[in-house]
GULUMLUM-405254 format. One line per field, with one value per residue: residue number from 1; residue in one letter; x, y, z of N, C-alpha, C in turn. Coordinates in pm, whole numbers, plus 50000, padded with zeros to 5 digits. Example, Ala and Ser with C-alpha at 12.3 -4.5 7.8 and 13.67 -1.06 7.14 Angstrom:
// GULUMLUM-405254
resi = c(1,2) $
resn = c(a,s) $
nx = c(51319,51285) $
ny = c(49431,49775) $
nz = c(50780,50708) $
cax = c(51230,51367) $
cay = c(49550,49894) $
caz = c(50780,50714) $
cx = c(51320,51290) $
cy = c(49670,50003) $
cz = c(50780,50787) $
***
This chain:
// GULUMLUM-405254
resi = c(1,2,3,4,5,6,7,8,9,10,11,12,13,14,15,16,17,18,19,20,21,22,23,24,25,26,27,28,29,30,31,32,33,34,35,36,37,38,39,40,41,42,43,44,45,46,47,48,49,50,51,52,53,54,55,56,57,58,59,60,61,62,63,64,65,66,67,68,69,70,71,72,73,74,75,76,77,78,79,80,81,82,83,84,85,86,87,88,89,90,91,92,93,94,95,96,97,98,99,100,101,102,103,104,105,106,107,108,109,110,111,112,113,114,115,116,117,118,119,120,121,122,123,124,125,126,127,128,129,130,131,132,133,134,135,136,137,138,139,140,141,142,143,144,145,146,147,148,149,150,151,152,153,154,155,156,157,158,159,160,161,162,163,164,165,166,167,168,169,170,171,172,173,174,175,176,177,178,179,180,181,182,183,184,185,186,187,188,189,190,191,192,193,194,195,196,197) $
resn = c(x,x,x,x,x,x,x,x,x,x,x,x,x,x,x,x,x,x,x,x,x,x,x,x,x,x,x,x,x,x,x,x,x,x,x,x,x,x,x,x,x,x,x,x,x,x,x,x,x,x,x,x,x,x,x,x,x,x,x,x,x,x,x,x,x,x,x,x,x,x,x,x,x,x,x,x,x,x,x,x,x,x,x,x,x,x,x,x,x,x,x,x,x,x,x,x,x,x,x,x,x,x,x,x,x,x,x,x,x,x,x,x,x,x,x,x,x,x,x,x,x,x,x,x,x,x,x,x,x,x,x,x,x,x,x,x,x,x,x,x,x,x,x,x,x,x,x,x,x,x,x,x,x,x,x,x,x,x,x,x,x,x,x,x,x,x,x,x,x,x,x,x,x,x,x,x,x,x,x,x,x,x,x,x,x,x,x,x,x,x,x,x,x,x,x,x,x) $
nx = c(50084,50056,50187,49995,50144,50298,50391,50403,50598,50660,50672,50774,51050,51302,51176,51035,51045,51248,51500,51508,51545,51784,51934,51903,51793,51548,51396,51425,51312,51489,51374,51564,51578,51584,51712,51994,52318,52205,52277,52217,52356,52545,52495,52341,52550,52703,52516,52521,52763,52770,52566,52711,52883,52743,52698,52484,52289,52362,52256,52328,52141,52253,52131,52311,52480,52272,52165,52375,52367,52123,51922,52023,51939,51747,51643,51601,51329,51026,50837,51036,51206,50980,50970,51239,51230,51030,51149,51349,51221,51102,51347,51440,51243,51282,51498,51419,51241,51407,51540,51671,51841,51748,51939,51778,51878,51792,51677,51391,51156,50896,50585,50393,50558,50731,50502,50416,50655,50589,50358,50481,50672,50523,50409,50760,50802,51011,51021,51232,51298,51547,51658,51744,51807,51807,52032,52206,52225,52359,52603,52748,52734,52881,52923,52957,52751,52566,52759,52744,52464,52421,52575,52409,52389,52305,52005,51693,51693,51657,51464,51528,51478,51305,51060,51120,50907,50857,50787,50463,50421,50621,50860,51040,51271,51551,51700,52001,52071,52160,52216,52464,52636,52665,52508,52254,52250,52271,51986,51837,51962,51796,51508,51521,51530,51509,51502,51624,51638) $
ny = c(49881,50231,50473,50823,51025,50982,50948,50786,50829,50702,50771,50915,50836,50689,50403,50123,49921,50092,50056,49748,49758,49912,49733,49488,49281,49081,49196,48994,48721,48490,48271,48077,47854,47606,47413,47430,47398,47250,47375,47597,47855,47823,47716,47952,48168,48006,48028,48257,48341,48187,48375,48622,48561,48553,48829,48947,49088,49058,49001,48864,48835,48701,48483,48478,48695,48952,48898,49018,49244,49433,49240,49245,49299,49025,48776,48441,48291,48203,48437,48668,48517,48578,48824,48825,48729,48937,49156,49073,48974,49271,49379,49228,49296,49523,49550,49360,49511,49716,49558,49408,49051,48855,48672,48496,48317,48166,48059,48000,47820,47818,47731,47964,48168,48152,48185,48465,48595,48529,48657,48929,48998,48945,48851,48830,48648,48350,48041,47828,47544,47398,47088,46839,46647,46610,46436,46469,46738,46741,46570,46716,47006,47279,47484,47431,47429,47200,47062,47215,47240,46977,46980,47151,47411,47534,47732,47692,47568,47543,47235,47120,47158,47404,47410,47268,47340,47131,47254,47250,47312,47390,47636,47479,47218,47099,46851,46833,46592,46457,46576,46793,47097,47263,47096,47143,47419,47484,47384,47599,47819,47689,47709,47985,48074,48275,48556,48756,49106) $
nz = c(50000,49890,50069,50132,50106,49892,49573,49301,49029,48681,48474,48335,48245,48045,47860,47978,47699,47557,47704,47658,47388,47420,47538,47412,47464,47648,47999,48247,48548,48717,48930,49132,49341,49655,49899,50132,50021,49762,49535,49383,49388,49276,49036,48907,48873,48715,48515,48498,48367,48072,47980,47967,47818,47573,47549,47740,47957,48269,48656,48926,49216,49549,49814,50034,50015,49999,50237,50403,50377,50236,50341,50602,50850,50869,51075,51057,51087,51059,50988,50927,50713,50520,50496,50382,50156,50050,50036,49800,49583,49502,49458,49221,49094,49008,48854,48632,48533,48390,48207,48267,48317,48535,48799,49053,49408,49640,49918,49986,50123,50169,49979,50002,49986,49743,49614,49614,49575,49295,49254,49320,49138,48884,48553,48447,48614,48647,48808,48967,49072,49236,49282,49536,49823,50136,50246,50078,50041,50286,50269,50095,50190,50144,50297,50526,50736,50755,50955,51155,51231,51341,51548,51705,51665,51479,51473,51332,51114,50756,50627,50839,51138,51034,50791,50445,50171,49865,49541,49380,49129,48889,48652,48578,48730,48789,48892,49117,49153,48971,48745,48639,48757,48469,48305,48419,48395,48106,48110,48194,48052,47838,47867,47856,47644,47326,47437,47344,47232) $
cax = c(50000,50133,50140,49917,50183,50383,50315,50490,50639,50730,50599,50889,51121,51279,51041,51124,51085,51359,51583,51507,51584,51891,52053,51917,51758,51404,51411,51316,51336,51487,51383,51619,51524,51616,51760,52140,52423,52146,52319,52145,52405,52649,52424,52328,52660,52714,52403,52583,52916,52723,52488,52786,52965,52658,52744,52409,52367,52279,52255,52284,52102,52242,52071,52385,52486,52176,52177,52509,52373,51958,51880,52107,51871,51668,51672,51588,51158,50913,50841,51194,51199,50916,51051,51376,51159,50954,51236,51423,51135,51052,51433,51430,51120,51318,51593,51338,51181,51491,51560,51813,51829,51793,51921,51779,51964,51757,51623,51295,51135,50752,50481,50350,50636,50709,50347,50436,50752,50556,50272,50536,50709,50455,50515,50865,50903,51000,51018,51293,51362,51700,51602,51823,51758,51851,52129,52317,52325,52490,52719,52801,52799,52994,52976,52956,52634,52518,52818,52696,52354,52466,52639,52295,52407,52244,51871,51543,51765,51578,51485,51551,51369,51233,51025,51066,50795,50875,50687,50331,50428,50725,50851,51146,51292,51703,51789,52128,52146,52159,52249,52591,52582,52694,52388,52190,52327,52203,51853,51822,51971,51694,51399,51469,51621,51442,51493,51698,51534) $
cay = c(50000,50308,50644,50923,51145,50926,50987,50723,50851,50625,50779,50995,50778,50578,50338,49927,49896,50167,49993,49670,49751,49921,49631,49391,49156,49103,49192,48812,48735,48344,48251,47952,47833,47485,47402,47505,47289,47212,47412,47755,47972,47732,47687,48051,48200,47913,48069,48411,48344,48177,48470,48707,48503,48594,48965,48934,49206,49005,49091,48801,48850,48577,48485,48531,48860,48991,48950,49072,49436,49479,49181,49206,49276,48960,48656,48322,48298,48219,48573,48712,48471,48623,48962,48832,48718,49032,49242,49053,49005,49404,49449,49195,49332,49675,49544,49296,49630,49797,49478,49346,48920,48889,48558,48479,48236,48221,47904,47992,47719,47800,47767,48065,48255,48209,48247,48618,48695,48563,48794,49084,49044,48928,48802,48835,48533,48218,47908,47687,47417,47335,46978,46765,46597,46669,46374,46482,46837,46737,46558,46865,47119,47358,47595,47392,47447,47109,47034,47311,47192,46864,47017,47207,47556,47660,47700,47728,47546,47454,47111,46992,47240,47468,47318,47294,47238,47117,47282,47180,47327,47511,47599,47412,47177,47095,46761,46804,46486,46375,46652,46902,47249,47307,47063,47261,47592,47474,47347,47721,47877,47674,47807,48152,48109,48404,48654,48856,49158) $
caz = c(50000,49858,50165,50096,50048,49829,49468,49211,48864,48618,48272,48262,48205,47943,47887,47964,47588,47512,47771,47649,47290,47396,47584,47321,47557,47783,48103,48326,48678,48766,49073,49189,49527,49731,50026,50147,49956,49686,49395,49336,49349,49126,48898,48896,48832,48541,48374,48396,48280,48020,47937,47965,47677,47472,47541,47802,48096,48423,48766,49013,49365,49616,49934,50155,49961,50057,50398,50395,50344,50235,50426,50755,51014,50955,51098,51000,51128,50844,50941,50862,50557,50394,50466,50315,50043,49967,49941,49706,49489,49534,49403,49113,48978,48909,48763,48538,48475,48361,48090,48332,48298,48732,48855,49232,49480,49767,49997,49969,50172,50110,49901,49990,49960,49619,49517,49682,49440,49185,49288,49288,48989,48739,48387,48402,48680,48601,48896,48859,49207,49256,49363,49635,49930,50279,50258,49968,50102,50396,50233,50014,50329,50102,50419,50669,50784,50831,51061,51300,51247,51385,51683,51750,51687,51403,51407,51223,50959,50646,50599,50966,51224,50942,50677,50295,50074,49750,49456,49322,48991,48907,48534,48576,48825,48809,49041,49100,49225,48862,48678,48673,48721,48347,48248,48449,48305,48003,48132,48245,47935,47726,47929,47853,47430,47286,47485,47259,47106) $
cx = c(50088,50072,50070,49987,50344,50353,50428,50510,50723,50752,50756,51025,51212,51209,51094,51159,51200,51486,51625,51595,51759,52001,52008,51851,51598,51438,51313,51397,51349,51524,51472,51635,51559,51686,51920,52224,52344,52193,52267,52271,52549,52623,52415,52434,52726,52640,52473,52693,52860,52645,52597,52908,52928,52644,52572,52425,52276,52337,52196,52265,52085,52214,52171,52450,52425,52161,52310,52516,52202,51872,51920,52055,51748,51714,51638,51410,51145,50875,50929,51200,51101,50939,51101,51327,51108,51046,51339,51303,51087,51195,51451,51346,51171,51394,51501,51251,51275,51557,51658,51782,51898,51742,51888,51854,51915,51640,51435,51186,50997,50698,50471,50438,50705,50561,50376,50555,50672,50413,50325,50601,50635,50488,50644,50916,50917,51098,51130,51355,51438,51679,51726,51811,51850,52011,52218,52316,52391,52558,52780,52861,52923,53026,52972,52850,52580,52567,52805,52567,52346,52523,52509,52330,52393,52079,51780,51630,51672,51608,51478,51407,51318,51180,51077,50979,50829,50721,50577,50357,50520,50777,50983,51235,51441,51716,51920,52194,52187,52225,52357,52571,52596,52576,52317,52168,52216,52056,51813,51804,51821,51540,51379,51526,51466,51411,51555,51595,51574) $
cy = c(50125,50459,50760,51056,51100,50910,50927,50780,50757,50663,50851,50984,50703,50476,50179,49915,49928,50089,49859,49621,49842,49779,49485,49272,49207,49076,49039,48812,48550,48331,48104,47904,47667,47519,47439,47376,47204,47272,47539,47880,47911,47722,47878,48168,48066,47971,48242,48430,48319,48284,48567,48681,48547,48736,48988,49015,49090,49067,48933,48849,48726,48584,48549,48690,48953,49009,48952,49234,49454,49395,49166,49195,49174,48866,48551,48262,48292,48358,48683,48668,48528,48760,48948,48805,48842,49118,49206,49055,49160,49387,49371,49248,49466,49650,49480,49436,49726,49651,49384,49160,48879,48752,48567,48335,48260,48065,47893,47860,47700,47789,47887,48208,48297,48267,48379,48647,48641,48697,48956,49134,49034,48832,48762,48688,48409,48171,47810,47631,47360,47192,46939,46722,46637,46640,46444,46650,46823,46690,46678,46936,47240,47450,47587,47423,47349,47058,47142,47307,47074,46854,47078,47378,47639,47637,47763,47696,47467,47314,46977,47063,47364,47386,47406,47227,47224,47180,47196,47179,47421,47503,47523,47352,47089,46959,46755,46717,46404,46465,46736,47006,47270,47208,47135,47412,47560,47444,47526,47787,47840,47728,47945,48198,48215,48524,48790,48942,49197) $
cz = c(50000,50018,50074,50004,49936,49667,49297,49062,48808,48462,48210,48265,48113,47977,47884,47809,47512,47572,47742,47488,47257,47443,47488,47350,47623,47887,48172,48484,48671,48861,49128,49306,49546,49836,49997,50083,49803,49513,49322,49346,49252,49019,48841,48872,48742,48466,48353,48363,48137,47930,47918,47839,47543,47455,47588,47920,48225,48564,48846,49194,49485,49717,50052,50124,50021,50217,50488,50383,50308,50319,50607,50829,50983,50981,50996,51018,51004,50832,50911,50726,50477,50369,50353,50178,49943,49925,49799,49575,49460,49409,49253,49025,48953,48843,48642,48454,48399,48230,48142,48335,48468,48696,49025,49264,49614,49829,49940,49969,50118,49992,49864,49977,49842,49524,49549,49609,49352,49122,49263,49157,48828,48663,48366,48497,48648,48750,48860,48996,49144,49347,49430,49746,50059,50279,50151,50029,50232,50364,50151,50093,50220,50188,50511,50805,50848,50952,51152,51310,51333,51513,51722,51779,51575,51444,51361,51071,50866,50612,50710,51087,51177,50817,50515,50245,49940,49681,49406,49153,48999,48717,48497,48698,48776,48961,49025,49139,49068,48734,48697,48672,48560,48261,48311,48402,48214,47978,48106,48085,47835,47762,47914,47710,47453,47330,47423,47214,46954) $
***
């Protein structure tokens, strides 16, 4: 809900289209969500080296980045997480609005929490679960998360004493228990051919 005395201009702007047809590309929002050690931000920096080969402007927004500086003060609560949620979806949908090709990297445990970036950004979002199971990210642990999960000193950790829900429908779903990031890459990449303008 916009304040009374808050009064949005957008008209006088260049216009997405102008932006879109200068950088050559459509602005899209890929949401890549799973659990921790599941492959979303590997994969997600493969798709923009990739895109950046193709002389592609992206703009990746990773979960720990984030609350490294726009996210810092929240925690870990489903009601922190959907915070951490709305604002990232809030900030993808300007860059997606500005023609920018925005990768996300973000746990995003709920249901209802992606139905809420897809609520914010529109059209431009596309769904894509980073599948993997609990076991194979603890064996992964690329940050050592699970082994302080295990000692009992992290919590509200996704998966164990926070839930994930796997998607009902998503437009693309990546098991990396079977697949490499650089097949993955390419899953990704083919979901969004034609974006060129």
């Amino acid at each position: 809900m916009v304040a009374e005395n808050i009064h949005p201009d957008f008209e006088r702007f260049v216009s997405r289209k102008g932006k879109e047809k200068l950088l050559g590309q459509n602005g899209i929002v890929l949401w890549l969500y799973g659990m921790s050690g599941s492959g979303k931000s590997t994969i997600a920096t493969e798709v923009e080296k990739q895109l950046a080969a193709q002389g592609r402007f992206t703009v990746v927004l990773d979960g720990d980045n984030l609350r490294s500086g726009l996210n810092a003060d929240l925690g870990f609560t489903n009601e922190a997480r959907n915070e951490n949620v709305r604002r990232t979806a809030e900030v993808a949908k300007l860059f997606a609005s500005q023609g920018v090709i925005t990768l996300i990297s973000v746990i995003t445990p709920l249901r209802r929490f992606r139905e809420m970036a897809r609520g914010i950004v529109g059209e431009d979002f596309r769904e894509i679960y980073v599948k993997a199971d609990f076991e194979t990210c603890a064996r992964r642990d690329p940050k050592g998360l699970y082994a302080k999960v295990a000692d009992g000193k992290v919590a509200n950790f996704t998966g164990k004493d926070s839930s994930f829900e796997e998607p009902e429908e998503a437009e693309l779903i990546l098991d990396t228990q079977k697949l490499s990031p650089t097949q993955s890459a390419t899953e990704v990449l083919s979901l969004i051919s034609g974006l060129s303008k």
